[in-house]
PDB file as gemmi writes it, atoms N, CA and C in Angstrom:
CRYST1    1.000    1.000    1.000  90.00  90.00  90.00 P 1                      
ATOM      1  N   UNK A   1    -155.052 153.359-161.702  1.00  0.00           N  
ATOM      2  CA  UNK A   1    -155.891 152.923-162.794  1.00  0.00           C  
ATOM      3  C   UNK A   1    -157.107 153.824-162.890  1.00  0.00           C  
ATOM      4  N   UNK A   2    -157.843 153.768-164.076  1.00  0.00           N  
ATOM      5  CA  UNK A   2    -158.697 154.679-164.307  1.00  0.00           C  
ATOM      6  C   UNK A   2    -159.921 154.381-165.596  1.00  0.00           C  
ATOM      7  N   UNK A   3    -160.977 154.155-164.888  1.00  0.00           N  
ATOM      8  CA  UNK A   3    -162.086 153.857-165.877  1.00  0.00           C  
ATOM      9  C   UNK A   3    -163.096 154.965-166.213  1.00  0.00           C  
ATOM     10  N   UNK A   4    -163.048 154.735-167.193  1.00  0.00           N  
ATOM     11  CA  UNK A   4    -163.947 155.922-167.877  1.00  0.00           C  
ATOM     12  C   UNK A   4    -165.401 155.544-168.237  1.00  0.00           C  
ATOM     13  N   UNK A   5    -166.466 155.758-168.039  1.00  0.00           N  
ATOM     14  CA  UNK A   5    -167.517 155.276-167.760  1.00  0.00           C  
ATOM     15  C   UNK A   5    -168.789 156.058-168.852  1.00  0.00           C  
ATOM     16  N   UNK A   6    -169.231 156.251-170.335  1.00  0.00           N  
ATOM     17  CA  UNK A   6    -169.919 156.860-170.998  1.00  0.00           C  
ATOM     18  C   UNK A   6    -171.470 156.225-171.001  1.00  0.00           C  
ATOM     19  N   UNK A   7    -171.950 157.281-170.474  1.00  0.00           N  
ATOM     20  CA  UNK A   7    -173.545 157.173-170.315  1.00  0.00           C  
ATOM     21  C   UNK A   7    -174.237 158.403-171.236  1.00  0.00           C  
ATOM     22  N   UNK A   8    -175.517 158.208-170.766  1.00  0.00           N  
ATOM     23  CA  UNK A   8    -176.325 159.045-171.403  1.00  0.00           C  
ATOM     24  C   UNK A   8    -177.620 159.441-170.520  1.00  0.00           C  
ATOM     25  N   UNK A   9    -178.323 160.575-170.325  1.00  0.00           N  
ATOM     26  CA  UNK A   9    -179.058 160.826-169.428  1.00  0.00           C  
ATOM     27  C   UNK A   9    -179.957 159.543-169.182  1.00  0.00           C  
ATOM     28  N   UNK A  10    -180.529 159.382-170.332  1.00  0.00           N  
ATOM     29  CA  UNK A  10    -181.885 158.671-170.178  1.00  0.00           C  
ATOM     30  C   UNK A  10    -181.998 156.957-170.563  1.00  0.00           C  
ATOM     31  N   UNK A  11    -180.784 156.677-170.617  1.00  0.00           N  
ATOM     32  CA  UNK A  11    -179.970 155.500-170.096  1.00  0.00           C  
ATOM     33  C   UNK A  11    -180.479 154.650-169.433  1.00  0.00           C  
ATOM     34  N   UNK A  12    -181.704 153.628-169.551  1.00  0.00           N  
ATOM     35  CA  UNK A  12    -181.589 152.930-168.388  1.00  0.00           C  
ATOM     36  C   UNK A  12    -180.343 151.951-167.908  1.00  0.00           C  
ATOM     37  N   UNK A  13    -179.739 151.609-168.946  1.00  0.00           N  
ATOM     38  CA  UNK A  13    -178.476 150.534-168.439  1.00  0.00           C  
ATOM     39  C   UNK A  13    -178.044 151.483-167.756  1.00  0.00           C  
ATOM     40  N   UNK A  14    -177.352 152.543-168.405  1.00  0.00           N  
ATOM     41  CA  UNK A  14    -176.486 153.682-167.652  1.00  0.00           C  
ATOM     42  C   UNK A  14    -176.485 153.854-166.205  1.00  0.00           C  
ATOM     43  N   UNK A  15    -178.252 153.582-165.476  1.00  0.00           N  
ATOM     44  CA  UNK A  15    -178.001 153.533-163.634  1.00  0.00           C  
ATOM     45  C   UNK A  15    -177.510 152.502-163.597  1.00  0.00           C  
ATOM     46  N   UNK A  16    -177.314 151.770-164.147  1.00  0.00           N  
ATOM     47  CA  UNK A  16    -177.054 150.281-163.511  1.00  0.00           C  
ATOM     48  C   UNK A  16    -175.494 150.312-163.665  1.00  0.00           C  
ATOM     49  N   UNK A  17    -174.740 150.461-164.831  1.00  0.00           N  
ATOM     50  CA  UNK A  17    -173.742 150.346-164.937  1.00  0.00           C  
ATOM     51  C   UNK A  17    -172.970 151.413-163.792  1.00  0.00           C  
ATOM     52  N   UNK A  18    -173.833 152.539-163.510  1.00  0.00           N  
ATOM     53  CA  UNK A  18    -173.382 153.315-162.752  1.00  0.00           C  
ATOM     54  C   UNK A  18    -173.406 152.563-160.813  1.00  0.00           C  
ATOM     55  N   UNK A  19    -174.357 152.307-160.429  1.00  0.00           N  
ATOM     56  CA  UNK A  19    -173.652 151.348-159.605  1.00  0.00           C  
ATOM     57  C   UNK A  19    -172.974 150.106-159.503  1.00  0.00           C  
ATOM     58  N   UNK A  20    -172.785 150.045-160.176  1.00  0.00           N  
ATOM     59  CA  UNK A  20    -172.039 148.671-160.389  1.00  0.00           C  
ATOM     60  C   UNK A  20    -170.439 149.257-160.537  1.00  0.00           C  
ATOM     61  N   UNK A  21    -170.445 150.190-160.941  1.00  0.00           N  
ATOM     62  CA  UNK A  21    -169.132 151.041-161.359  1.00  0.00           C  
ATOM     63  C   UNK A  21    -168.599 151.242-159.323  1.00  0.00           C  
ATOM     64  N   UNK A  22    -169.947 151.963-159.013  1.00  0.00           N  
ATOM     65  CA  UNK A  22    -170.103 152.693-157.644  1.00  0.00           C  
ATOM     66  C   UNK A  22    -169.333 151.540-156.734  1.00  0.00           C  
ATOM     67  N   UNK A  23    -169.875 150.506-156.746  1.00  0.00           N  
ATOM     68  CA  UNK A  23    -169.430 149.166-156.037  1.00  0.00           C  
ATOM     69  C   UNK A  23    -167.825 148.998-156.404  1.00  0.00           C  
ATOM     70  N   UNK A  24    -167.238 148.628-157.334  1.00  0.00           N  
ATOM     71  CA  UNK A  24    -166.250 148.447-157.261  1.00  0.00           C  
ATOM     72  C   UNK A  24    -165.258 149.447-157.032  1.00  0.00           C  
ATOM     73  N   UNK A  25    -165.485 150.723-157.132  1.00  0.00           N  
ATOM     74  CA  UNK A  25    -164.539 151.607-156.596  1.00  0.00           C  
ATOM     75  C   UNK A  25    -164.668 151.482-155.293  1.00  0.00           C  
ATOM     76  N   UNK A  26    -165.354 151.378-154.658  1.00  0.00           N  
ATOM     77  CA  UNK A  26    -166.045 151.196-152.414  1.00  0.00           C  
ATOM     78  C   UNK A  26    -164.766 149.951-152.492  1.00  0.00           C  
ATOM     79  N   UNK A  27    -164.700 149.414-153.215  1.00  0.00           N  
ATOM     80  CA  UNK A  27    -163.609 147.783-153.554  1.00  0.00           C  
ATOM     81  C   UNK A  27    -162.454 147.995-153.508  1.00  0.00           C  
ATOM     82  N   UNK A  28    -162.113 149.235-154.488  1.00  0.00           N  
ATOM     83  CA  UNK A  28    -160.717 149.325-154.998  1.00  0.00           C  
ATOM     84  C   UNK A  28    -160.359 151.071-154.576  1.00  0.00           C  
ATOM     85  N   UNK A  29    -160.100 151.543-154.073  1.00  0.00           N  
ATOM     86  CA  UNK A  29    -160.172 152.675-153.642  1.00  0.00           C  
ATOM     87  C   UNK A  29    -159.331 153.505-154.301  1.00  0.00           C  
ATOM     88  N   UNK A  30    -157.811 152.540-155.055  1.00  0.00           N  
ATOM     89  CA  UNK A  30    -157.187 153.372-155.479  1.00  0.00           C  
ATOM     90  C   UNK A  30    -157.752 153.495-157.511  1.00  0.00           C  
ATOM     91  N   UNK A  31    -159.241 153.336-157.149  1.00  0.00           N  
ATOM     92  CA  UNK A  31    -159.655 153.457-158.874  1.00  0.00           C  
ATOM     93  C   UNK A  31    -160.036 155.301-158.918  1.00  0.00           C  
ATOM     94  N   UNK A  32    -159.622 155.373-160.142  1.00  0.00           N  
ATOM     95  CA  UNK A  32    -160.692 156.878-160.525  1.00  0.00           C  
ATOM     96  C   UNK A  32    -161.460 156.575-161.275  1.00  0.00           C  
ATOM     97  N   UNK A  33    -162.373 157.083-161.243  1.00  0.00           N  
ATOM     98  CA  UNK A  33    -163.514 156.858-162.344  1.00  0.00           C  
ATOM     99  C   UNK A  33    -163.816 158.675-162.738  1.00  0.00           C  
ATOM    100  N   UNK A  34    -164.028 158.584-163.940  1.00  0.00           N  
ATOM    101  CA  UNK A  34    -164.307 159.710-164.645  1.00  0.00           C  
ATOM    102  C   UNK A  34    -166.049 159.227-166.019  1.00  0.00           C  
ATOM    103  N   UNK A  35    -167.100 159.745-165.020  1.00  0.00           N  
ATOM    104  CA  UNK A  35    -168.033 159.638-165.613  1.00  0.00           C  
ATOM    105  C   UNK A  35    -168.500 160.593-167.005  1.00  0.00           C  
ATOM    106  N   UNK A  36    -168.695 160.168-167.795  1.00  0.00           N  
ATOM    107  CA  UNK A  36    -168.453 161.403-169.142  1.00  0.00           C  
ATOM    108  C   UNK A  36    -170.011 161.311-169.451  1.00  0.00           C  
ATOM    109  N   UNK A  37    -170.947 162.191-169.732  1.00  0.00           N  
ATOM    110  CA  UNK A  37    -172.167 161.589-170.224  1.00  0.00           C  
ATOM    111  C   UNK A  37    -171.665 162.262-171.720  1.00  0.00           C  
ATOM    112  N   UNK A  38    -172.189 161.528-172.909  1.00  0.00           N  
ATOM    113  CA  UNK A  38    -171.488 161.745-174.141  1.00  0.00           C  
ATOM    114  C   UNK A  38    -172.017 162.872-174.928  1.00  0.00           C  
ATOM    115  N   UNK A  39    -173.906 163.431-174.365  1.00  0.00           N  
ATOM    116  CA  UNK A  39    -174.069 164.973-175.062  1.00  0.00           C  
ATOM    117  C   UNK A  39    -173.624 165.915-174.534  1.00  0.00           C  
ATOM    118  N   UNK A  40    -172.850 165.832-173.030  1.00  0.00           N  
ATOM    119  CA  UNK A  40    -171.932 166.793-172.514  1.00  0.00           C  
ATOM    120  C   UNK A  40    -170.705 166.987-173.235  1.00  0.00           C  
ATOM    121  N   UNK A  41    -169.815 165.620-172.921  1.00  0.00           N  
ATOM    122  CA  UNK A  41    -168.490 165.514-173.579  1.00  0.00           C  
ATOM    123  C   UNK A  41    -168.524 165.056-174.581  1.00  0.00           C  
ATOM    124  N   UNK A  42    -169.251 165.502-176.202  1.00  0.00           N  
ATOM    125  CA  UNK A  42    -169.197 164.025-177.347  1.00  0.00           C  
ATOM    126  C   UNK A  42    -168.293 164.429-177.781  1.00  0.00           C  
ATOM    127  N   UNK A  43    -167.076 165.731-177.594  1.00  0.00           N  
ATOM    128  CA  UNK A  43    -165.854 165.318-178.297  1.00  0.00           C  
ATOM    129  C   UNK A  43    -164.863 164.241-177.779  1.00  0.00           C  
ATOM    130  N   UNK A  44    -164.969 164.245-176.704  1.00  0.00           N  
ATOM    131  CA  UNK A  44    -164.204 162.959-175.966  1.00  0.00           C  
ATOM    132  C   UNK A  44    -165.033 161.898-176.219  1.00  0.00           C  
ATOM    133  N   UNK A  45    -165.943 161.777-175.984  1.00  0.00           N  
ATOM    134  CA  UNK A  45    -166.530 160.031-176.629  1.00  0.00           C  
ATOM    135  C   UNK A  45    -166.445 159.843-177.991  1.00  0.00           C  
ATOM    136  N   UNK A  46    -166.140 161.245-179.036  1.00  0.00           N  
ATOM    137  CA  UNK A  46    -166.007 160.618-180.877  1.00  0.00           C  
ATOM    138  C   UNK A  46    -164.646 160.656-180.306  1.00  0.00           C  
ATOM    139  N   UNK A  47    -163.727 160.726-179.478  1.00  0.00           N  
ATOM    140  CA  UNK A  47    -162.019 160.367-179.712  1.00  0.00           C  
ATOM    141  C   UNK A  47    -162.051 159.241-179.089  1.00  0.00           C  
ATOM    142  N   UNK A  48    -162.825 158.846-178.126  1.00  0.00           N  
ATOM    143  CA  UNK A  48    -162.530 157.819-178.499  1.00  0.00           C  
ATOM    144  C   UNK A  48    -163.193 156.284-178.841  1.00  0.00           C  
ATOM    145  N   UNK A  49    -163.687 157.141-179.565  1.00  0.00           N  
ATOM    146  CA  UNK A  49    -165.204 155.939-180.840  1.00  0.00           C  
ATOM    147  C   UNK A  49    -165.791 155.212-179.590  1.00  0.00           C  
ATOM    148  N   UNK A  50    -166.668 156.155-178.880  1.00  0.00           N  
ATOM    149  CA  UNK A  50    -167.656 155.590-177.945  1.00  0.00           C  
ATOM    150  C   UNK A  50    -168.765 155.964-179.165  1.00  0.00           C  
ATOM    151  N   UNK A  51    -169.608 154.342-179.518  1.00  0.00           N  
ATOM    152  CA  UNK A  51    -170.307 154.403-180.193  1.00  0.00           C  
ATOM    153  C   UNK A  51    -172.312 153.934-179.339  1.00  0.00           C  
ATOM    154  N   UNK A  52    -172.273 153.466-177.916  1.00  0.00           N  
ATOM    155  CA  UNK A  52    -173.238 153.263-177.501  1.00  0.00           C  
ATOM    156  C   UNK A  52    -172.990 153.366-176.244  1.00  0.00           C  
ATOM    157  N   UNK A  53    -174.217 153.842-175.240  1.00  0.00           N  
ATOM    158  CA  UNK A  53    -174.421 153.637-173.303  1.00  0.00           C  
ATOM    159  C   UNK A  53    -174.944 152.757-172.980  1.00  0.00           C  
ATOM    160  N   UNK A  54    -174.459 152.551-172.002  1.00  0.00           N  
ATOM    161  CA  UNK A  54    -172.911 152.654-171.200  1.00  0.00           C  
ATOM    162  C   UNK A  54    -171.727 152.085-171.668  1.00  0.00           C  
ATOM    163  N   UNK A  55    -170.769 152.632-171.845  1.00  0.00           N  
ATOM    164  CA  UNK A  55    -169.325 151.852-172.331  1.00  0.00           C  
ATOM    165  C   UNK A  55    -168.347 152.008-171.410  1.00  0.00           C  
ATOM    166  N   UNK A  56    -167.492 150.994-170.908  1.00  0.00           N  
ATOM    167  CA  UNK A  56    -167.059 151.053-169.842  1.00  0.00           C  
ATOM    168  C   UNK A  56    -165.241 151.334-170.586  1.00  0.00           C  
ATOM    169  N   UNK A  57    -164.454 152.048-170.405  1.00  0.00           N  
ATOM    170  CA  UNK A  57    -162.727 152.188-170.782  1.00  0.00           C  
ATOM    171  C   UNK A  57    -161.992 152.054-169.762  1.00  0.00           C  
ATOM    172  N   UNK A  58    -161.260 150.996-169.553  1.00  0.00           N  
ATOM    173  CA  UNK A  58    -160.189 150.915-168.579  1.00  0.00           C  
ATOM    174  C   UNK A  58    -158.855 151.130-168.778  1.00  0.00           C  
ATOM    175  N   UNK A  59    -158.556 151.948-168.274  1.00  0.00           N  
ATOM    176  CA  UNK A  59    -156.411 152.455-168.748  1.00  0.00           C  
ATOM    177  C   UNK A  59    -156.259 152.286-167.833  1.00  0.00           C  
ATOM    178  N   UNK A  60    -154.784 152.043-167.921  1.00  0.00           N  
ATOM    179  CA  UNK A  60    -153.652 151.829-166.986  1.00  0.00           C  
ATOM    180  C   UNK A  60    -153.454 153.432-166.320  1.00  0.00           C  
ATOM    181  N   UNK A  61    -152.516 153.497-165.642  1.00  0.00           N  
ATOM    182  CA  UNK A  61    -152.038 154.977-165.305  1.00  0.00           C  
ATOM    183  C   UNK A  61    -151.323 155.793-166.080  1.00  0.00           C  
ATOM    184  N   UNK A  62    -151.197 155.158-166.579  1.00  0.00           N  
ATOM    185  CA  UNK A  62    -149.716 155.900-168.145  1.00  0.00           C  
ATOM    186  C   UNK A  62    -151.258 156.103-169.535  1.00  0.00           C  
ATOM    187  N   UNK A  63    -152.649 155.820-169.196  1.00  0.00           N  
ATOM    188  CA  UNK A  63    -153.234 155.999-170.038  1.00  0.00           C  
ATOM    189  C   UNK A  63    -153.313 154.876-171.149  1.00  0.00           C  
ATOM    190  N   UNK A  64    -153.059 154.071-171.040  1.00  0.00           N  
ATOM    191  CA  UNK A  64    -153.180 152.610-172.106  1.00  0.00           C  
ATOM    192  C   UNK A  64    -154.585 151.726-171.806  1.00  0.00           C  
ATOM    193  N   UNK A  65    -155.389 152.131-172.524  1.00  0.00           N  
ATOM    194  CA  UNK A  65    -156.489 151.321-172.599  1.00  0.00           C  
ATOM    195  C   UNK A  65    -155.947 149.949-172.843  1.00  0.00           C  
ATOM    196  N   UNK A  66    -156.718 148.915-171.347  1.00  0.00           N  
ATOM    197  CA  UNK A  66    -156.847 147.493-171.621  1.00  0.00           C  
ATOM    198  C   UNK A  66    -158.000 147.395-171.487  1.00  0.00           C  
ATOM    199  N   UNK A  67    -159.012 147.543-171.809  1.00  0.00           N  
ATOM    200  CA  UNK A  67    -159.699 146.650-171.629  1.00  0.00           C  
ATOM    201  C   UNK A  67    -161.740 147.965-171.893  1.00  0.00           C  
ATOM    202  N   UNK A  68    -162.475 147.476-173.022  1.00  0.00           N  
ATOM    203  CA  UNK A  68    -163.439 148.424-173.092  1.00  0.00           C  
ATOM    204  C   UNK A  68    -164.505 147.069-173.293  1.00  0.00           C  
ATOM    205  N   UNK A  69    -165.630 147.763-172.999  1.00  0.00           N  
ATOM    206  CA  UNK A  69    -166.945 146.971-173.113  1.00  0.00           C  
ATOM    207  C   UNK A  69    -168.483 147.666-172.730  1.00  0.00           C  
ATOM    208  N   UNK A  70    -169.126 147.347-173.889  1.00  0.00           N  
ATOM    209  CA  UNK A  70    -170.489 148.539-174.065  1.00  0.00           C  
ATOM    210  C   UNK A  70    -171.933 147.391-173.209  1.00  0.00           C  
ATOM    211  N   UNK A  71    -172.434 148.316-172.724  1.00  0.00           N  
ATOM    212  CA  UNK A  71    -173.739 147.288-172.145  1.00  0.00           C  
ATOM    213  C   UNK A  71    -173.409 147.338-170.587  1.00  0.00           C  
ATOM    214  N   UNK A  72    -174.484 147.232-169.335  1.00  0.00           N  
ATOM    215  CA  UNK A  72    -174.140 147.271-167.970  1.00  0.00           C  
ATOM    216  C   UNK A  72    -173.146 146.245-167.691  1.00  0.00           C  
ATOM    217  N   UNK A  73    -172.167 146.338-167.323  1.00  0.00           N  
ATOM    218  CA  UNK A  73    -171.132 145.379-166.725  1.00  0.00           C  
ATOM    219  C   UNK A  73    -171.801 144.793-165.365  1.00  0.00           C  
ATOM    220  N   UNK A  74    -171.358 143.493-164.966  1.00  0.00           N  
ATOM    221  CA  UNK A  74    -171.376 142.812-163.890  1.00  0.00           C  
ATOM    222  C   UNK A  74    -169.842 143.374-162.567  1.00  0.00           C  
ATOM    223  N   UNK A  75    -170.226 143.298-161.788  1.00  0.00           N  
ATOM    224  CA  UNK A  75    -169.401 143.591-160.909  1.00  0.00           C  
ATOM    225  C   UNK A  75    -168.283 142.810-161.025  1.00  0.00           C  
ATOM    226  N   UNK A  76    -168.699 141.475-161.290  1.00  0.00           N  
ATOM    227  CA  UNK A  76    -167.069 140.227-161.231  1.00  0.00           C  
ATOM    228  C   UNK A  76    -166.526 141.138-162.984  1.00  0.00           C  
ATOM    229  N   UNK A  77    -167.315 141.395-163.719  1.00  0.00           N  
ATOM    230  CA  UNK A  77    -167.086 141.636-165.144  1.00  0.00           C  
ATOM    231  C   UNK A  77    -165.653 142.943-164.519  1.00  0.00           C  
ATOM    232  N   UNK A  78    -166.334 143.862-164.145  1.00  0.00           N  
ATOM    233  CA  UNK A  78    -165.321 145.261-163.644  1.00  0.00           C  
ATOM    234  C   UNK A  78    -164.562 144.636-162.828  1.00  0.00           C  
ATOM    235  N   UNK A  79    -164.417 144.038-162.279  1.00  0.00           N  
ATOM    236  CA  UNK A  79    -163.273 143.865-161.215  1.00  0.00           C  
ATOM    237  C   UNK A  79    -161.871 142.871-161.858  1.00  0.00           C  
ATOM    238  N   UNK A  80    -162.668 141.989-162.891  1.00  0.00           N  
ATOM    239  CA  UNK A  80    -161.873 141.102-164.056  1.00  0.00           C  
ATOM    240  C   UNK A  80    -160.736 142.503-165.037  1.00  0.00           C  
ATOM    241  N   UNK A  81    -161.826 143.393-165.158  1.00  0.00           N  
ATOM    242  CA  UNK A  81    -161.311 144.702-166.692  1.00  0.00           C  
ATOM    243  C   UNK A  81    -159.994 145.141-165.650  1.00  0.00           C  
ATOM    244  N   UNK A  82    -160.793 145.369-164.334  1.00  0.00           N  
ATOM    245  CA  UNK A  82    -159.461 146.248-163.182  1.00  0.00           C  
ATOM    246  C   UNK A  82    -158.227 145.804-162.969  1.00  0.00           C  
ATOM    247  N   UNK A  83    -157.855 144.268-162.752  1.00  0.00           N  
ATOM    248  CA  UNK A  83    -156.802 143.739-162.343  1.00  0.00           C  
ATOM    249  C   UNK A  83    -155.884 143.600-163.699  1.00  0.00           C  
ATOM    250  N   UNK A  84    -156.789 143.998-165.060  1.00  0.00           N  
ATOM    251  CA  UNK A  84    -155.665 144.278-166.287  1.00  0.00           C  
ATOM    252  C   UNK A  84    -155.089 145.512-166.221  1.00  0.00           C  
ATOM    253  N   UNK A  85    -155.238 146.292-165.286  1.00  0.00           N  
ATOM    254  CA  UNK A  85    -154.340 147.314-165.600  1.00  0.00           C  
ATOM    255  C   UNK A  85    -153.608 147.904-164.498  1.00  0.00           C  
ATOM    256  N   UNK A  86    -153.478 146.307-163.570  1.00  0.00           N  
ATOM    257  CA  UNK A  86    -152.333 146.862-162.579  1.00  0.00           C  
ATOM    258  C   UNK A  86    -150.980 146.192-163.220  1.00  0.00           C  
TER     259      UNK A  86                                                      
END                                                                             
């Protein structure tokens, strides 16, 4: 599984969502996370209509988004998005 994680430098949610992200991978070991900040990568965040930071994208391994949500996630919140895409 694999969450994709769009921030922005000056982000304050963005640290937060970023450990909170940090925590549940220490959890789930077999997660990847691929942090994108969106004025680095904004062609990958306009594909895929990341419209605010932090937005959290969860795919399966075959790449099938289940599960997206904008604003710092809660740890039970990420660990709920994770078990949709085993």
């Amino acid at each position: 599984m694999k969450l994709e994680l769009y921030t922005s430098a000056f982000c304050a949610p963005c640290h937060a969502a970023r450990a909170v992200v940090a925590e549940a991978q220490a959890l789930v070991p077999a997660l990847v996370v691929d942090e994108a900040d969106v004025a680095a990568r904004a062609d990958q965040a306009e594909a895929r209509g990341i419209r605010s930071t932090p937005t959290m994208v969860v795919l399966t391994d075959d790449g099938t988004e289940v599960f997206r949500a904008a604003g710092a996630p809660r740890l039970d919140q990420v660990l709920s998005a994770l078990a949709l895409a085993v």
